[in-house]
C-alpha positions in Angstrom: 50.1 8.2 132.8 51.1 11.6 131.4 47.6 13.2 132.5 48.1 11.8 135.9 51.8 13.4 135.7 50.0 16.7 134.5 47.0 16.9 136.6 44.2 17.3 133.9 42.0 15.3 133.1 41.1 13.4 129.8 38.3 15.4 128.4 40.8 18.7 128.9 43.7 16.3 127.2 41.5 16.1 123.9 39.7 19.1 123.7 42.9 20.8 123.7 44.3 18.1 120.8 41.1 18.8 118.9 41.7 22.6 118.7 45.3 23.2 118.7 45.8 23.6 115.0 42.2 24.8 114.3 42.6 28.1 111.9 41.0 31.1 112.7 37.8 32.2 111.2 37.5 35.6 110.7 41.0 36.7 109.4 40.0 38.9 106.8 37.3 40.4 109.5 40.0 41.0 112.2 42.0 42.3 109.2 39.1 44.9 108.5 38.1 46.0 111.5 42.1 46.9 112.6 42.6 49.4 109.4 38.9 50.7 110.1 40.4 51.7 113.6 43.8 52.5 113.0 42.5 54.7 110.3 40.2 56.7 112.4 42.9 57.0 115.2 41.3 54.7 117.8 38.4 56.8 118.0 36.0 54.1 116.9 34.4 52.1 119.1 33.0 48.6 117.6 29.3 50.3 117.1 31.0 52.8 115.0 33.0 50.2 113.3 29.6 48.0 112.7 28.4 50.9 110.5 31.4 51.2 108.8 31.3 47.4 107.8 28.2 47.8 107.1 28.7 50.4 104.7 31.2 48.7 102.8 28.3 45.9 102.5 29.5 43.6 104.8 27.5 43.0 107.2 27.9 41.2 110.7 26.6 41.6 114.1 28.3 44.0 116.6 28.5 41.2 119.0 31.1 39.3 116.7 32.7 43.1 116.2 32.7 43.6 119.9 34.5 40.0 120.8 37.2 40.2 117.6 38.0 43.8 119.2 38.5 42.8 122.9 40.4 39.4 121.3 42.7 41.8 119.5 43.0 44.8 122.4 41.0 47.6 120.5 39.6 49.6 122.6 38.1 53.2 121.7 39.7 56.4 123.2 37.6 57.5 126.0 35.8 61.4 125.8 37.5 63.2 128.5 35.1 64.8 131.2 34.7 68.2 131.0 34.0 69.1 135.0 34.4 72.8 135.1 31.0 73.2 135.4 30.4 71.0 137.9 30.0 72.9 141.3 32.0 70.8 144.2 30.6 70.9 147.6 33.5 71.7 149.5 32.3 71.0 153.2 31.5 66.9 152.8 35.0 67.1 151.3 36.4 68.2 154.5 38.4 65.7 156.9 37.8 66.6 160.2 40.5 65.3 162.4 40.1 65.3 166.3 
């Protein structure tokens, strides 16, 4: 009766049950990886951060790195472009209007 009033079905009902109150894994790894990038000023991107845990002899994969910083919003500065020395044709940027 309440799935019917929710509109979801069973298998969504318990799955949701089963992991409601799960705890999270990797605390002390989320922990880690935010100091490693608030310390270098958002300048690390997870490969960066990889070798850093892995430097401090802890080592895990830089998929796991690269899904705890997308689950937490990290992301890495981008490099500006530098395109003063790219040469700009200026005639296929013209709008010819009849």
């Amino acid at each position: 009766m309440m799935l019917e009033f929710f509109c979801i079905s069973k298998s969504t009902y318990f799955y949701n049950v089963k992991n409601y109150n799960f705890p999270k894994k990797d605390v002390d790894l989320e922990n880690k990886i935010t100091e490693i990038f608030n310390y270098h000023k958002s300048r690390y991107g997870y490969r960066r951060i990889t070798l850093s845990l892995k430097n401090e002899n802890i080592l895990v994969n830089h998929k796991k790195v690269k899904r705890i910083m997308k689950e937490l919003g990290l992301f890495a500065k981008n490099q500006k472009l530098n395109i003063s020395h790219i040469k700009v044709n200026l005639v296929r940027q013209l709008k010819i209007i009849y």
